[in-house]
MARKE-273833 format. One line per 8 residues: number of its first residue (from 0); for each residue x negated, y negated, z of N, C-alpha, C. Coordinates in Angstrom, 1 decimal, padded with zeros to 4 digits. Each point is the difference from the previous one (the first is absolute). Example, Ala and Ser with C-alpha at 12.3 -4.5 7.8 and 13.67 -1.06 7.14 Angstrom:
0> -013.2/005.7/007.8/000.9/-001.2/000.0/-000.9/-001.2/000.0; 000.4/-001.1/-000.7/-000.9/-001.1/000.0/000.8/-001.1/000.8
This chain:
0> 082.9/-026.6/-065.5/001.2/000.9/000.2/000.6/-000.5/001.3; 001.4/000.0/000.0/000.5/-000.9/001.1/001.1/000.7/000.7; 000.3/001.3/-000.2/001.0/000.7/-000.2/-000.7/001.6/000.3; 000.4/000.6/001.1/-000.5/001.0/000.8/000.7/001.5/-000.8; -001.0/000.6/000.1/000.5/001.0/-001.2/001.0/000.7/000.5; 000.9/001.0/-000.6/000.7/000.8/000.2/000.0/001.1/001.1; 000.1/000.8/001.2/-000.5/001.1/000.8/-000.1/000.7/-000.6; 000.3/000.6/-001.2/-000.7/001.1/-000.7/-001.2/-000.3/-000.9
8> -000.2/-001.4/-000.7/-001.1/-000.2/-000.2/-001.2/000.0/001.0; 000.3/-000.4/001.0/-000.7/-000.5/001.0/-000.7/001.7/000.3; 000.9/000.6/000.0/-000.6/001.7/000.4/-000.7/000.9/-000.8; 000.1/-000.8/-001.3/-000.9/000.5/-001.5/-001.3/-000.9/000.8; 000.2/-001.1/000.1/-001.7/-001.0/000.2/-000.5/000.6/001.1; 000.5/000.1/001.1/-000.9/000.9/001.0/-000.2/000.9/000.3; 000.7/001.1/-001.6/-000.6/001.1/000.3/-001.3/-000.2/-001.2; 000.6/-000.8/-001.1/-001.7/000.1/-000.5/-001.0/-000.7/000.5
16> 000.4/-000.7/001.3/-001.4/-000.6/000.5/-000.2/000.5/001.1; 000.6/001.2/000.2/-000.6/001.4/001.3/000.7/-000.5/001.2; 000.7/-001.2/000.6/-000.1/-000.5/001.3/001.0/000.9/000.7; 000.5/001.2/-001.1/001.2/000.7/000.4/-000.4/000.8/001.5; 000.6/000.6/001.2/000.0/000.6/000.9/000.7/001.1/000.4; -000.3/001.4/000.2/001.3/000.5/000.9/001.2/000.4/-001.1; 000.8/000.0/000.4/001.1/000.1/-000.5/000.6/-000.6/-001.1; -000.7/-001.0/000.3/000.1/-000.9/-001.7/-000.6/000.3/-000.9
24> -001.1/000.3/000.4/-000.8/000.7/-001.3/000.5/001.2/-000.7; 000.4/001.0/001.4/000.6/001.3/-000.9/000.9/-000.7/-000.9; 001.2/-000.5/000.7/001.4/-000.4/-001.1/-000.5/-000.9/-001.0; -001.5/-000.5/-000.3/000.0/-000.8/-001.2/-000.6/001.0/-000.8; -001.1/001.1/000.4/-000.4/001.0/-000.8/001.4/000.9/-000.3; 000.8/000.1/000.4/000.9/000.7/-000.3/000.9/-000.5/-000.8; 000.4/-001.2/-000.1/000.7/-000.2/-000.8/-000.7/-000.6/-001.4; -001.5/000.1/000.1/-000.9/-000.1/-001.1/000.3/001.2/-001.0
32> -000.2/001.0/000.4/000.2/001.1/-000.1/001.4/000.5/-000.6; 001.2/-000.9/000.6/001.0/000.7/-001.0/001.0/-001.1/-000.5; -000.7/-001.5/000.2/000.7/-001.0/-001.3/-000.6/-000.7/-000.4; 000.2/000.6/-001.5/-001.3/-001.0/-000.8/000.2/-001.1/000.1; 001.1/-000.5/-000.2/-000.4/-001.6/000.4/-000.7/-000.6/000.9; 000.6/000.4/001.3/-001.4/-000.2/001.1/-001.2/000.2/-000.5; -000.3/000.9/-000.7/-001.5/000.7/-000.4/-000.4/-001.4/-000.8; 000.6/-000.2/-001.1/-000.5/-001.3/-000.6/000.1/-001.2/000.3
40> 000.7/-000.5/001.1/-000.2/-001.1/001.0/-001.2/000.0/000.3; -000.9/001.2/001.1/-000.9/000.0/000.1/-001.3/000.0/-000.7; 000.3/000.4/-000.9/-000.9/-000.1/-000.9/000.2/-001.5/-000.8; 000.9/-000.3/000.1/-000.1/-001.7/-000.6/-000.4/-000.8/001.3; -000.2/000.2/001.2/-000.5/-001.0/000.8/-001.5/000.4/000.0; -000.2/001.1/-000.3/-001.1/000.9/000.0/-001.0/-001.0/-001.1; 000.3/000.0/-001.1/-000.5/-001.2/-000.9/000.2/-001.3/000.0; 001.1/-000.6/000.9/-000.7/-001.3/000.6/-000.6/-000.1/000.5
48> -000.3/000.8/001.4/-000.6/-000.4/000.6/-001.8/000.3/-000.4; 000.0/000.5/-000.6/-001.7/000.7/-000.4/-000.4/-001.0/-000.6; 000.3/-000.5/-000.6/-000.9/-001.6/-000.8/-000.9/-000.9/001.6; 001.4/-000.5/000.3/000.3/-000.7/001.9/-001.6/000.6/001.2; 000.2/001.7/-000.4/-000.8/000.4/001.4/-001.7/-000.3/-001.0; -000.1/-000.3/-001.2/-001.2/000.1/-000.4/-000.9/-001.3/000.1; 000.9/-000.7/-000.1/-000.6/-001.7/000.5/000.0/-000.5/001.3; 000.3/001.5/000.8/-000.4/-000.3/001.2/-001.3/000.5/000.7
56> -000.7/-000.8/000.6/-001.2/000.7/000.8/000.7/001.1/000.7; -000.5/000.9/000.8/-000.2/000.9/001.1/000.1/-000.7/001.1; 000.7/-000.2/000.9/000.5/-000.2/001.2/001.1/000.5/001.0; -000.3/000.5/001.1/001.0/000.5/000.7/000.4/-000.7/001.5; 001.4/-000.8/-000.3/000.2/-000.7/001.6/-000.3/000.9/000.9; -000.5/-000.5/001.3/-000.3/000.9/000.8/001.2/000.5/000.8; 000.3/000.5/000.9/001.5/001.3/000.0/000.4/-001.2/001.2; -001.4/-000.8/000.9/001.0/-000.7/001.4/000.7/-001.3/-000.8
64> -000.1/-000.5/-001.3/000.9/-000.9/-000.3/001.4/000.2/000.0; 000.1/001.5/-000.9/001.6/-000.1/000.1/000.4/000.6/001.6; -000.9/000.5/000.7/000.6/000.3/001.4/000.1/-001.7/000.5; -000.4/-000.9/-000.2/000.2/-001.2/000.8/001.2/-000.7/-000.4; 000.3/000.7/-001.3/001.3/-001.0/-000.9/000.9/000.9/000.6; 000.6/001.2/000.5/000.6/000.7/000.2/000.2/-000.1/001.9; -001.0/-000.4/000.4/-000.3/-000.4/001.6/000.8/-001.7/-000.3; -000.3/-000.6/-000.9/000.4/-001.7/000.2/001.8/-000.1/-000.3
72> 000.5/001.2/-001.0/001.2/000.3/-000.4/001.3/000.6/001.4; -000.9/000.6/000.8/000.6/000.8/001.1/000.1/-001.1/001.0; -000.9/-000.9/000.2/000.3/-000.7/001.0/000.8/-000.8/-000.4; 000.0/-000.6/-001.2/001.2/-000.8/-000.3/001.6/000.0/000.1; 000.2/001.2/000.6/001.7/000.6/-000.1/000.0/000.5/-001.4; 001.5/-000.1/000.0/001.5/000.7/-000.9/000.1/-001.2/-001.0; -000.9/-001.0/000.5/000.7/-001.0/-001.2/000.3/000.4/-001.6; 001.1/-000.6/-001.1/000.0/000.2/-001.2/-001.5/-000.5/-000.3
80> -000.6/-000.8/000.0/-001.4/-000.1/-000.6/-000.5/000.7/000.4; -000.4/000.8/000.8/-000.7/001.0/000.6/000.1/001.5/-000.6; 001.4/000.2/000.1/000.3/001.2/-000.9/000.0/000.0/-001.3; -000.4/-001.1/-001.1/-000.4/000.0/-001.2/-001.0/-000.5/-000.5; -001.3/000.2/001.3/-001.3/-000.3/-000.1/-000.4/001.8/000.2; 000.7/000.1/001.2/-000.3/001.9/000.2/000.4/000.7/-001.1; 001.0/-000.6/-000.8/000.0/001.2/-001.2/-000.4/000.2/-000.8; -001.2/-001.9/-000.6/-001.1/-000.4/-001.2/-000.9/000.5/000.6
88> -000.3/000.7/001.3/-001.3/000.0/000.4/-001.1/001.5/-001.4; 001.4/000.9/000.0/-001.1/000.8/-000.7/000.0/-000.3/-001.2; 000.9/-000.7/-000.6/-000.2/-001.1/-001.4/-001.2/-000.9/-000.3; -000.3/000.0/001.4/-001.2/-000.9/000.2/-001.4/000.8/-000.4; -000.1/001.4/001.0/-000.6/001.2/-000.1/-000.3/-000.3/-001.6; 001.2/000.3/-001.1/-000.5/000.6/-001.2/-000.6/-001.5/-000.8; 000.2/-001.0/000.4/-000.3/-001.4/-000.5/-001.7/000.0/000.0; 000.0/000.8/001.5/-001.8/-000.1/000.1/-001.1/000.9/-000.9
96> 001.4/001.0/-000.2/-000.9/000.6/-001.2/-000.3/-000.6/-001.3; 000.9/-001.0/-000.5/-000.4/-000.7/-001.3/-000.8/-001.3/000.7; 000.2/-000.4/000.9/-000.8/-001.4/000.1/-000.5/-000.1/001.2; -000.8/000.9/000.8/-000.2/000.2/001.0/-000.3/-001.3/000.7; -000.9/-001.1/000.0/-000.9/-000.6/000.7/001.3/-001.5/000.2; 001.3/-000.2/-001.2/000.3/-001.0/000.3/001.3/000.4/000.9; 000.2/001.7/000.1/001.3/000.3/001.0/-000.6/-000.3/001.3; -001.5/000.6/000.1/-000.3/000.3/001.5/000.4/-002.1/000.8
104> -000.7/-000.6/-000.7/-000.1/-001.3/-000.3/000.8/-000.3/000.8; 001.2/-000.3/-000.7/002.0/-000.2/-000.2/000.4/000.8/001.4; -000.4/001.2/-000.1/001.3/000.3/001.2/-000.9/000.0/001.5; -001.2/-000.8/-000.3/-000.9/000.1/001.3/000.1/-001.2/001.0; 000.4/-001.2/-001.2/000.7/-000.8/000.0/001.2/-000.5/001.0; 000.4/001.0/-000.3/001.4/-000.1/000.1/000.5/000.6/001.7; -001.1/000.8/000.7/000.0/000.7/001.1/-001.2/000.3/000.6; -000.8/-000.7/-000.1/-001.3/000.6/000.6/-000.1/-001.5/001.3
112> -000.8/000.2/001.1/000.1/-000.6/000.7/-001.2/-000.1/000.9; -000.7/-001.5/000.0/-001.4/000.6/000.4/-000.7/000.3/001.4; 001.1/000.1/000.1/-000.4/000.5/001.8/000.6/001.8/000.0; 000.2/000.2/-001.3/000.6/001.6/000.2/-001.6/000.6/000.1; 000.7/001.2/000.7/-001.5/001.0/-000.4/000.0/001.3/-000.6; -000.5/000.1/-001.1/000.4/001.1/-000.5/000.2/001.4/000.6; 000.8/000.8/-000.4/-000.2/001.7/001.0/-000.6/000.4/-001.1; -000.6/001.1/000.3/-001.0/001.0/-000.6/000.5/000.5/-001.0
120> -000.7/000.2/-001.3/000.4/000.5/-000.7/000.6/001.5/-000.2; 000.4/000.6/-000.2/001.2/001.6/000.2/-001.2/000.7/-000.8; 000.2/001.4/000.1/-000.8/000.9/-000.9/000.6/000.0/-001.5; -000.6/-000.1/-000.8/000.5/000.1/-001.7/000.5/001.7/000.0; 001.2/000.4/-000.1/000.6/001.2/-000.3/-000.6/000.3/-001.2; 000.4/001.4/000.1/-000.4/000.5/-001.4/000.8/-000.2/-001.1; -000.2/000.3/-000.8/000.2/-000.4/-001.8/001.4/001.1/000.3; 001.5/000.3/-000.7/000.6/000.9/-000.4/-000.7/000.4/-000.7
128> 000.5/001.7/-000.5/000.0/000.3/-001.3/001.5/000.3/-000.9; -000.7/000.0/-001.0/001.4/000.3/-001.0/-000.1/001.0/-001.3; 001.3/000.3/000.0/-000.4/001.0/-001.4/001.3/-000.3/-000.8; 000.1/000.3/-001.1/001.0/000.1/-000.7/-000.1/001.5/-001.1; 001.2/000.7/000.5/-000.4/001.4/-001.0/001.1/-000.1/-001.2; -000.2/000.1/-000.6/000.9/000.2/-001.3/000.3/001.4/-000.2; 001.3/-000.2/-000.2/001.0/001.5/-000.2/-000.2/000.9/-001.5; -000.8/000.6/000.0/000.9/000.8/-001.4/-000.7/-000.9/-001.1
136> 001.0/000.0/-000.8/-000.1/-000.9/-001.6/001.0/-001.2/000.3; 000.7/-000.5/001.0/000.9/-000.8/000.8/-000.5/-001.1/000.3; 000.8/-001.4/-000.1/-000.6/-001.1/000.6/000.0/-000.1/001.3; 000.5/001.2/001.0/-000.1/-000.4/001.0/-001.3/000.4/000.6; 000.0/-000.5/001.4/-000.9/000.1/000.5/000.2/000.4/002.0; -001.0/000.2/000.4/-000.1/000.2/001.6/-001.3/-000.4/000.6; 000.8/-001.3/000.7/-000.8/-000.6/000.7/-000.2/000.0/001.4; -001.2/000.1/000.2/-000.7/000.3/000.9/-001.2/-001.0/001.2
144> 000.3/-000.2/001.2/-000.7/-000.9/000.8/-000.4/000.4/001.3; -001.2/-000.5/000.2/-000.6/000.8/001.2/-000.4/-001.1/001.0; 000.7/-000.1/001.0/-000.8/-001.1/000.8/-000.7/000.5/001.0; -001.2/-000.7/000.2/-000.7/001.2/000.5/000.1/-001.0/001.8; 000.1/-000.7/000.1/000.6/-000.6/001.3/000.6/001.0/001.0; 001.3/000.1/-001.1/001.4/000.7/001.0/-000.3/001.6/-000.5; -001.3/000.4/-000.9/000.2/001.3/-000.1/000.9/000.7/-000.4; 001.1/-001.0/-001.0/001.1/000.5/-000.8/000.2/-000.1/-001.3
152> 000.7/000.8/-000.9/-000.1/000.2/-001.3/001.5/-000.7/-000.3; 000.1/-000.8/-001.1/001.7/-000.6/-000.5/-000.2/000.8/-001.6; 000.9/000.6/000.0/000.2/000.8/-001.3/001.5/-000.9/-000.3; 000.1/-000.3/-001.3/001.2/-000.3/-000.8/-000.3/000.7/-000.9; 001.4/000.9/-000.1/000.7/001.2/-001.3/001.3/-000.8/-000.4; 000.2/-001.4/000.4/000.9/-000.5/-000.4/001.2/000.3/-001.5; -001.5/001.0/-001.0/000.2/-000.1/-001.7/000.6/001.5/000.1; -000.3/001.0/000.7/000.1/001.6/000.0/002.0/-000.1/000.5
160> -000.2/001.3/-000.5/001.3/000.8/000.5/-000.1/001.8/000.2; 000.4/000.2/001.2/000.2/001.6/000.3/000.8/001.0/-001.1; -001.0/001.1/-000.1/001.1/000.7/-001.1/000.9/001.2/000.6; -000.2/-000.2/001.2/000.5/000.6/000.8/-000.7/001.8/000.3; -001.1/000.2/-000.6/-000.6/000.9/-000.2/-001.5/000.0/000.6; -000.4/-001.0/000.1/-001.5/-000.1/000.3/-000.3/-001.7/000.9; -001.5/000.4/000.5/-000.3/-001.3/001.0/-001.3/-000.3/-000.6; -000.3/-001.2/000.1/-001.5/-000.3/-000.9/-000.9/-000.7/001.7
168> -001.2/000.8/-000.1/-001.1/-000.2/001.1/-001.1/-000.8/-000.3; -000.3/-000.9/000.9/-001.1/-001.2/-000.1/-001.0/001.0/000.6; -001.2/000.3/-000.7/-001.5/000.3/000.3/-000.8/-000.7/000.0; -000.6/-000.2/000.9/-001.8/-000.8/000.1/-000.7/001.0/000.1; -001.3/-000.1/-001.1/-000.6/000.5/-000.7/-001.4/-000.1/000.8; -000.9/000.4/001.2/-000.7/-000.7/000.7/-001.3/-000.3/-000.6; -001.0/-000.7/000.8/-000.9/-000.4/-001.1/-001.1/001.6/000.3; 000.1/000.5/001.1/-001.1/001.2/000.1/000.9/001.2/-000.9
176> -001.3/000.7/-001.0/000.6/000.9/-000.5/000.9/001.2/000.5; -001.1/000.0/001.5/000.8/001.5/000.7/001.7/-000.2/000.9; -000.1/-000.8/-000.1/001.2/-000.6/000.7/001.3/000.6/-000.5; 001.1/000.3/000.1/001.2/000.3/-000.9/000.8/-001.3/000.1; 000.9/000.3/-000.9/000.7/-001.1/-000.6/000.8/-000.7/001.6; 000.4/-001.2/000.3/000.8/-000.6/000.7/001.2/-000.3/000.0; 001.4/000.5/000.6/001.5/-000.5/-000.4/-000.2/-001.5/000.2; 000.5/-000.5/-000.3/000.3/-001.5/000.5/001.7/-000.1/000.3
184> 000.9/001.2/-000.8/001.6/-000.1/000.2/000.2/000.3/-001.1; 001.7/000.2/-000.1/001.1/000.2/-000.9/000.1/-000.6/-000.4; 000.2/-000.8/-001.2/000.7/-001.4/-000.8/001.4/000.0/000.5; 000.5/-000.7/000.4/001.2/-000.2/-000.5/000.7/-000.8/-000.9; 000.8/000.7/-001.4/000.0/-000.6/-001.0/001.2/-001.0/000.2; -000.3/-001.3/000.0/001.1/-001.0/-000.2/-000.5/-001.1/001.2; -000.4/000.7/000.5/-000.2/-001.1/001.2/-001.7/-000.7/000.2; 000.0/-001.2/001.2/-001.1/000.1/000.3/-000.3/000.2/001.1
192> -001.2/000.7/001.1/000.1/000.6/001.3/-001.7/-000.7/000.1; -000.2/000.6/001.4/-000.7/-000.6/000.4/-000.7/001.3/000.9; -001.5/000.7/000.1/-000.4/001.3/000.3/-001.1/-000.4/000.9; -000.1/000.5/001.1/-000.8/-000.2/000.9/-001.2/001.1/000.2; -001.2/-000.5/-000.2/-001.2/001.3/-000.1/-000.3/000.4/001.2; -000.5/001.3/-000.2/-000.7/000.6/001.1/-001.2/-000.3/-000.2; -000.9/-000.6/001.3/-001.1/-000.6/-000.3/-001.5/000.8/-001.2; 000.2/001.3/000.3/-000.8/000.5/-000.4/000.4/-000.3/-001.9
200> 001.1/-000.2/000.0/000.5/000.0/-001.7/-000.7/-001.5/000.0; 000.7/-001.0/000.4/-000.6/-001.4/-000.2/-001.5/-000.2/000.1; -000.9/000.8/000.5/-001.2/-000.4/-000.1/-000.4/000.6/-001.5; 000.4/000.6/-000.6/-000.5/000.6/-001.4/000.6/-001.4/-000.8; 000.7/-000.7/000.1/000.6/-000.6/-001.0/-000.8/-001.3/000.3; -000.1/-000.4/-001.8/-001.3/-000.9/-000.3/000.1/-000.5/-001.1; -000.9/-001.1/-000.5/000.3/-000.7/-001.4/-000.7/001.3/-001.2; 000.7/000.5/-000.4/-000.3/000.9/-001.6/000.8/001.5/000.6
208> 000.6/000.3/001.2/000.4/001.2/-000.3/001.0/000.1/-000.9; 000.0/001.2/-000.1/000.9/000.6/-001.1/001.9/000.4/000.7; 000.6/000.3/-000.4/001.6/000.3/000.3/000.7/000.8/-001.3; 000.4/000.7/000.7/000.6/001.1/-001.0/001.2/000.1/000.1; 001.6/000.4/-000.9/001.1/000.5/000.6/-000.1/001.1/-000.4; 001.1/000.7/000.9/000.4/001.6/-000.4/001.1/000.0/-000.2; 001.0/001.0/-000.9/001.3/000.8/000.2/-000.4/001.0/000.8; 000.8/-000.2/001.3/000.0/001.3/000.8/001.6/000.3/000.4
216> 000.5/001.2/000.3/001.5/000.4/000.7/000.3/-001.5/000.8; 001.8/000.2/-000.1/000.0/-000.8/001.4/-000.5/-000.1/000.9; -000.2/-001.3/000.6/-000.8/000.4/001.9/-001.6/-000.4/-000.4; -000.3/000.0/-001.4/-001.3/000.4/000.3/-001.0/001.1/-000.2; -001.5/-000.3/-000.5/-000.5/001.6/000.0/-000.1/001.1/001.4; 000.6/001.1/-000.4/000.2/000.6/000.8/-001.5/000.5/001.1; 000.2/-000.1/001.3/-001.3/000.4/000.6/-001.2/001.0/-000.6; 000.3/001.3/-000.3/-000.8/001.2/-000.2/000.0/-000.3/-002.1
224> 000.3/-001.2/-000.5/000.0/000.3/-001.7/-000.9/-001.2/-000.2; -000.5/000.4/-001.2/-001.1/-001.3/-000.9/001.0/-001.1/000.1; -001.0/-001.3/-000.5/001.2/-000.4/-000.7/000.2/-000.7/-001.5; 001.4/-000.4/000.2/000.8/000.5/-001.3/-001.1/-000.7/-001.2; 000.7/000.0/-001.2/-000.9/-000.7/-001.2/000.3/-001.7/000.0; -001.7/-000.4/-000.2/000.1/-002.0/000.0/000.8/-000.1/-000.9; 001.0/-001.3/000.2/000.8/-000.6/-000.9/-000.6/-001.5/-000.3; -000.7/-000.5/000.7/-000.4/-001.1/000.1/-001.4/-000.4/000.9
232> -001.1/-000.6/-000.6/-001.1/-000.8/000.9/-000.1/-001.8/-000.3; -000.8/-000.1/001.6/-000.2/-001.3/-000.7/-000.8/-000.3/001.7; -001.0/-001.0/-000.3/-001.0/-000.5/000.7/-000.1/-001.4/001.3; 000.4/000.2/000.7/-000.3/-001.1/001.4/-000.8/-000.6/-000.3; 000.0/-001.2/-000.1/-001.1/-001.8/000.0/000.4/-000.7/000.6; -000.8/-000.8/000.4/-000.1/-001.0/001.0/001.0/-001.4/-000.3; 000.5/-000.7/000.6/001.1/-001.0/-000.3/000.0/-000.9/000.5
């Protein structure tokens, strides 16, 4: 292949090969979520690539390589070669996942230096989580991301619309029985936002909890009322 894919292909392949991050991930789960065609992009790189990752051993570059190719990139300036080495770099990232041992190889190659010394390796963050809830009898869906880093939630309702009547509520469902249910927020239908936890909420959230929505009044369920009836569940896993 000689010929660099499309940027919307390119955003179908790394989201089926997870390298997605941040904000990119919300807008690729979101727009998973409300265009199929996207949806079957990824799912067609999704079955290329699975043949690819099975004739690979288990291998994982270790994290100071690409800090040294990103350290060897910086010192080099602004050059045009430079700035379209910085932009293959996470091209490179998803390369290692189908052929790990001959990227590390190649781009070690290419910037490693033997008088460098490595810096220490960073702590391994934690895993996101993710959910995807399905609406109703509807293809859509509400997607859901937890990074547990920043201790923030990315909800895309990109597929919803207000009926001008009611607000639909994100619940975490905790893992102790005695516990009561946890808001996580409002949806807001149309958009995607970004919800910042209160620590005590973020420490309940974990791979297998549960999430619930509600119809509640505008605003939200009201302080002193239950709340309203689930419209929708769906389960946080690890990503």
């Amino acid at each position: 292949m000689t010929d660099d894919p499309a940027p919307e292909d390119m955003m179908a392949a790394e989201y089926a090969l997870g390298v997605l991050e941040g904000e990119e991930l919300l807008a690729a789960r979101g727009r998973e979520a409300r265009d199929p065609e996207f949806a079957a992009e990824v799912a067609l790189w999704q079955d290329r690539l699975a043949p690819l990752l099975d004739e690979v051993d288990a291998a994982t570059p270790r994290e100071e390589v690409w800090e040294r190719i990103s350290a060897a990139l910086a010192d080099a300036g602004e050059s045009g070669e430079v700035v379209s080495l910085a932009s293959r770099l996470r091209r490179w990232k998803m390369a290692a996942g189908v052929a790990t041992a001959a990227a590390v190889a190649a781009v070690t190659l290419l910037v490693a230096s033997p008088t460098q010394t490595p810096s220490p390796a960073p702590a391994t963050p934690e895993a996101p989580l993710a959910a995807s809830i399905p609406i109703a009898n509807t293809q859509l869906r509400l997607a859901v991301t937890y990074l547990p880093d920043r201790q923030e939630l990315l909800v895309s309702a990109s597929g919803l619309t207000a009926d001008g009547v009611h607000d639909h509520e994100l619940w975490l469902i905790p893992q102790s029985e005695n516990t009561p249910l946890l808001s996580l927020g409002v949806v807001a239908p149309g958009e995607e936002r970004r919800y910042p936890l209160a620590p005590e909420v973020a420490a309940e959230m974990a791979d297998g909890s549960d999430l619930v929505l509600t119809r509640e009044p505008l605003g939200g369920k009201p302080r002193d009322a239950d709340a309203g009836p689930v419209v929708a569940e769906g389960r946080l896993q690890k990503i």
